[in-house]
C-alpha positions as CSV (number, residue, x, y, z in Angstrom):
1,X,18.7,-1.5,46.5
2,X,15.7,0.7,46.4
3,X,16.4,4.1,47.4
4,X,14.4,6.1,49.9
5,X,13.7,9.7,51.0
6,X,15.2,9.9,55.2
7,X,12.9,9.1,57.6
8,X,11.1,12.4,58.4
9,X,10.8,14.2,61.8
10,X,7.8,14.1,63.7
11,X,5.7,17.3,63.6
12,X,5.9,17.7,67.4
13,X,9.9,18.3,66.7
14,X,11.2,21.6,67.6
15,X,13.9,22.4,64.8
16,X,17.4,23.9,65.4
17,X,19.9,25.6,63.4
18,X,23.2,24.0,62.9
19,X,26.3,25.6,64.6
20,X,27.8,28.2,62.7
21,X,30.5,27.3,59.9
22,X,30.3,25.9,56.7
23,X,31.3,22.8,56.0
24,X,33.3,22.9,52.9
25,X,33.3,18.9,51.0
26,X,35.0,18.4,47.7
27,X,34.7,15.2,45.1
28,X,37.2,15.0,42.6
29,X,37.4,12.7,40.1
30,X,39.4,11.6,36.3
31,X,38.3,8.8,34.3
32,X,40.7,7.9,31.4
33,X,40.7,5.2,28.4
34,X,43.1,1.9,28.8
35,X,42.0,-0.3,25.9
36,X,38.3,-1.0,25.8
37,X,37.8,0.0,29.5
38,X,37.7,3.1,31.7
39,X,39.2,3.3,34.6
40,X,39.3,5.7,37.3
41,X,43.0,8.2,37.7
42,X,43.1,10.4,40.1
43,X,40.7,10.9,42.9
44,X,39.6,12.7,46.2
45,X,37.1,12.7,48.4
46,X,36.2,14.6,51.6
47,X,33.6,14.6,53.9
48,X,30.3,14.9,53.8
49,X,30.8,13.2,49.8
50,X,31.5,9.5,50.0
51,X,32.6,7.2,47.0
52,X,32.6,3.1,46.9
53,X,34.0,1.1,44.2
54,X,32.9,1.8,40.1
55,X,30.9,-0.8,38.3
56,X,31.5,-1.6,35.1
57,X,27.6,-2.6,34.5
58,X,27.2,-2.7,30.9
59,X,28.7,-5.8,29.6
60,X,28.2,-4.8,26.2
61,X,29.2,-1.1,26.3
62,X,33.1,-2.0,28.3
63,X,34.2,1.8,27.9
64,X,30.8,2.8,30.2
65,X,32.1,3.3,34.2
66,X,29.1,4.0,37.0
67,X,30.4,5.9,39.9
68,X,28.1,6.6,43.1
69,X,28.6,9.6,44.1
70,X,27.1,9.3,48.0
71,X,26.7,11.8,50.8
72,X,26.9,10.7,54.5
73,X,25.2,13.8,56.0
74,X,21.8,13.2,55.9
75,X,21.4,15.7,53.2
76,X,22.3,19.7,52.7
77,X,22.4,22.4,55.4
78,X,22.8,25.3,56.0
79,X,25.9,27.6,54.4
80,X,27.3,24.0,53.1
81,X,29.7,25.0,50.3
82,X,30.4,21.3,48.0
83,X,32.3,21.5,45.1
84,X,32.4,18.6,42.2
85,X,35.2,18.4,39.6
86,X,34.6,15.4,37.1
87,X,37.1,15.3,33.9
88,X,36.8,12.4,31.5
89,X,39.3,12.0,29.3
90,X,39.7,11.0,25.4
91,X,37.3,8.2,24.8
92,X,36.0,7.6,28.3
93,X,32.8,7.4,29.4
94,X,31.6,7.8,32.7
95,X,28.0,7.6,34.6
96,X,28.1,9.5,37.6
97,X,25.0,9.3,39.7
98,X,23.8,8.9,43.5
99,X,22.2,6.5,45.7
100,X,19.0,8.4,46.3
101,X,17.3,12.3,46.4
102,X,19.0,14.7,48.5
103,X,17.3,16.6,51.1
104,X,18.2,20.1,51.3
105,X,17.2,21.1,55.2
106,X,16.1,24.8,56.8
107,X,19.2,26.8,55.8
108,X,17.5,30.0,58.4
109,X,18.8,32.7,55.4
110,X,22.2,30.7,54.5
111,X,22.2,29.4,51.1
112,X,23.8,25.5,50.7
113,X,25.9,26.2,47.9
114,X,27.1,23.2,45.3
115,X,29.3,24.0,42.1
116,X,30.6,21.3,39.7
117,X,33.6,21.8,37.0
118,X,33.5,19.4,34.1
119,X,35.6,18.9,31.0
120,X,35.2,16.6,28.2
121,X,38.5,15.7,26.3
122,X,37.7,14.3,22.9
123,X,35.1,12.1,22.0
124,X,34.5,11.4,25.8
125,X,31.0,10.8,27.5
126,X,29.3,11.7,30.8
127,X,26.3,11.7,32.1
128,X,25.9,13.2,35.1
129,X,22.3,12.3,36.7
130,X,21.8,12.7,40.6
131,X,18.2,12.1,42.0
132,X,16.0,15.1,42.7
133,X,16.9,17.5,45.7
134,X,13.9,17.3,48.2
135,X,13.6,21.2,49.2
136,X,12.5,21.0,53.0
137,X,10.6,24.2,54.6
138,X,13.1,26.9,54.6
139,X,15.7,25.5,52.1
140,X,17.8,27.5,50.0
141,X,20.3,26.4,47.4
142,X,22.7,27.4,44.8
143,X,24.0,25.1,41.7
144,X,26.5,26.2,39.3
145,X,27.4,23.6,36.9
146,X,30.4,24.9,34.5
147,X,31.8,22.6,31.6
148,X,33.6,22.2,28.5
149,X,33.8,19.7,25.8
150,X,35.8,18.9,23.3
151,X,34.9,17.8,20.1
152,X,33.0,14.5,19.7
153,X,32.3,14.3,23.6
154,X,28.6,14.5,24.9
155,X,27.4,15.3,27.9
156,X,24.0,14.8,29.4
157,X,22.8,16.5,32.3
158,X,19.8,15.8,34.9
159,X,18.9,18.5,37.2
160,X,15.6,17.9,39.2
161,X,13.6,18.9,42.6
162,X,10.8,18.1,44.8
163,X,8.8,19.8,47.7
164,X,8.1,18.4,50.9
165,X,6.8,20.1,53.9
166,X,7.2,17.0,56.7
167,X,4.8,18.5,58.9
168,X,2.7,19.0,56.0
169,X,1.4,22.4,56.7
170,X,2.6,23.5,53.3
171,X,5.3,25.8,54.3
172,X,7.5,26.4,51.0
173,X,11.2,26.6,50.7
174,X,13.2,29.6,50.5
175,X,14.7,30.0,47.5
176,X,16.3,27.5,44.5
177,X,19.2,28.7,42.0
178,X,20.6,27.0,39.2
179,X,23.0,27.7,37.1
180,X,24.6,26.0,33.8
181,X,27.2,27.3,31.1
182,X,28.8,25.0,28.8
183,X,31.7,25.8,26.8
184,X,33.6,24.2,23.8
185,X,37.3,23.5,24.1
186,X,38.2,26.8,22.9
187,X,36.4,28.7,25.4
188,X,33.1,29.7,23.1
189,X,29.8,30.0,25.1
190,X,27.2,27.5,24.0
191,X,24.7,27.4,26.0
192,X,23.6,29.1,29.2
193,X,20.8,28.5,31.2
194,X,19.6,30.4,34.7
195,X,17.1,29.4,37.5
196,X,15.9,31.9,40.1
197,X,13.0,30.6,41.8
198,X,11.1,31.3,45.4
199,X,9.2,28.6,46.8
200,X,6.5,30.7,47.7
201,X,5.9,31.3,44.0
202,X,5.7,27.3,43.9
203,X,3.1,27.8,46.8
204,X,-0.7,27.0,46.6
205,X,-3.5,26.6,43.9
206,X,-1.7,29.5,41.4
207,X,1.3,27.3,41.5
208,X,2.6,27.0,38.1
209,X,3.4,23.8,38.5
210,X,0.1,22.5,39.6
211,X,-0.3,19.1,41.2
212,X,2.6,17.8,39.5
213,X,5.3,16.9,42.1
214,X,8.6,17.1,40.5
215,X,10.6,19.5,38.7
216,X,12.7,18.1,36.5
217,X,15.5,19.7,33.8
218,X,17.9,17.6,31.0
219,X,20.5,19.1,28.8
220,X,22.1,16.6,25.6
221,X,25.3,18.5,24.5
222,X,27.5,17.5,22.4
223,X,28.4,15.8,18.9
224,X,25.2,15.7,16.4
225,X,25.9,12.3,15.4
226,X,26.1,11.1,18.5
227,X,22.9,12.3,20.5
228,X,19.1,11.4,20.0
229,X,17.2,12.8,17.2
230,X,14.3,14.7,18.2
231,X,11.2,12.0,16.9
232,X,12.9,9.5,19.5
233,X,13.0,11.8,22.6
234,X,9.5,13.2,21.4
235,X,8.3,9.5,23.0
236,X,9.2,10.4,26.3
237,X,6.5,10.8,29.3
238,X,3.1,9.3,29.2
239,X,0.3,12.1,29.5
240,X,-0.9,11.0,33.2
241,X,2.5,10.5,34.6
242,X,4.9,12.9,32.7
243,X,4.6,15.7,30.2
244,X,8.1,16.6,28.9
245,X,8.9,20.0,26.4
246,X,11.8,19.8,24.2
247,X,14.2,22.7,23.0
248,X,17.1,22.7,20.1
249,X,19.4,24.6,22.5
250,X,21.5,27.7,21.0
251,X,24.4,27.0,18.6
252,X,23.2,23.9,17.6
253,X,24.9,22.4,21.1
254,X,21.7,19.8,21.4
255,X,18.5,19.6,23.0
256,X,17.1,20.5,26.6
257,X,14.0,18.7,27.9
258,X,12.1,20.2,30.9
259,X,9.8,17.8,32.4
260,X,6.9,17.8,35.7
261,X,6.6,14.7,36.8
262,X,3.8,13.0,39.2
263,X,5.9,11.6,41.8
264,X,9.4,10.5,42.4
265,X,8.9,7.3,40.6
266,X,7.4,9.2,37.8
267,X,10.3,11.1,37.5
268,X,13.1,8.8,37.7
269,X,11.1,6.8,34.9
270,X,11.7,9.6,32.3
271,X,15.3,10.0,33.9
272,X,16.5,6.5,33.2
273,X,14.5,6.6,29.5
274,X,16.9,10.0,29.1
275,X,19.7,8.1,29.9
276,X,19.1,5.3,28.0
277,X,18.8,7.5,24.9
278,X,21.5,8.8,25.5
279,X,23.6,6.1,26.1
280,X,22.2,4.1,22.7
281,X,22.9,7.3,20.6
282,X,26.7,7.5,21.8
283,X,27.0,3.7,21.8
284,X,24.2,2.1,19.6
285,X,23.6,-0.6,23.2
286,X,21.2,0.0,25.6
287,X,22.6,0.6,29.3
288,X,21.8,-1.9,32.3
289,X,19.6,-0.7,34.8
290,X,21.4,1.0,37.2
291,X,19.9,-0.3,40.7
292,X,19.6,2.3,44.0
């Protein structure tokens, strides 16, 4: 199906805050390795996160699981405290993605908070991709993503957001944090990387963005010999549609690729071209297209 943004509320709306009290969701899940396939040990899911059945979509890559990871909210709000925990374990490989952006409404001064715990066991894959968050009028968030990988595992993460004012008076969001640390198995920092952003900084014809509509941020961690080389992610993006920078990240971890992007489509094009490095570099087979 082809994913969509929620219908949007009329500007003659009056908003409201939500009651008081967080609402505290949690998505756990294990992959592990039987024979050629992965299949999915222990899980739990609470409300507002909701989880169908995996799809073992690549044919030719049997190890590869895709999990949806849905929300059936309408999106974050206010003081919303979500926590992910995704472990993968020795030679599994898991895509873990959702079924479309993720608005992130007025939080009125309390931050929606999300944190997500990985770890890698050896020679695992993941790559975690959600679509953009959508950063209403008023929206605050917090990310911290934690993991650790053994050796041979490879992680790729996708981290991307959007602004949209729907009464389109160009009132900016609040604020946006983000936070990543990835560790080895032994505990060792690799890489760290911090976001502190105000959306009136975002704001007007001194934005440092510019016209582009989509902020979007990639990390490739893991084993060398299993990750793209650096000529074959340099063809990302097409100058009227994407421009994408690339980094060797510290400690020779792997590369991060920050991209703008024109438009939602624009950006999930140079998401799914990630990915699909990614996934030939680990597996030497391209990935299916993964439909939303």
């Amino acid at each position: 199906m082809i994913s969509h943004w929620p219908q949007l509320r009329s500007e003659h709306a009056t908003p409201h805050p939500r009651q008081a009290g967080a609402r505290n969701g949690r998505f756990e899940l294990s992959l592990s390795r039987h024979g050629a396939r992965t299949h999915i040990g222990r899980q739990y899911v609470s409300y507002p996160f909701h989880m169908t059945r995996p799809f073992a979509l690549d044919v030719a890559i049997p190890s590869l699981l895709t999990v949806y990871q849905q929300s059936s909210s309408g999106g974050l709000y206010r003081d919303d405290r979500l926590s992910s925990r995704l472990d993968v374990g020795t030679g599994a490989a898991g895509h873990v993605t959702t079924q479309a952006a993720t608005v992130v409404h007025d939080c009125y001064g309390q931050v929606a908070r999300q944190t997500t715990e990985i770890v890698l066991q050896e020679g695992a894959f993941l790559a975690l991709t959600p679509d953009p968050l959508v950063l209403f009028p008023g929206a605050a968030c917090s990310n911290i993503t934690q993991a650790r990988l053994a050796p041979g595992a490879v992680l790729l993460l996708s981290d991307a957001f959007a602004l949209h004012d729907p009464q389109a008076r160009n009132r900016p969001f609040e604020k946006l944090q983000a936070k990543v640390e990835i560790r080895d198995a032994d505990g060792r920092l690799l890489v760290r990387d911090n976001l502190d952003i105000a959306g009136a900084d975002l704001a007007g014809p001194a934005s440092p963005v510019g016209a582009w509509k989509v902020v979007s941020s990639f990390m490739l961690v893991g084993a060398p010999d299993r990750l793209p080389t650096v000529d074959e992610l340099a063809g990302l993006g097409r100058a009227e549609r994407q421009v994408a920078g690339i980094t060797a990240l510290p400690n020779g971890a792997g590369w991060g690729v920050r991209c703008l992007a024109a438009d939602a489509i624009a950006a999930r094009g140079i998401a799914n071209d990630l990915f699909a490095l990614a996934v030939v570099a680990a597996f030497g087979q391209q990935p299916a297209r993964r439909r939303k």
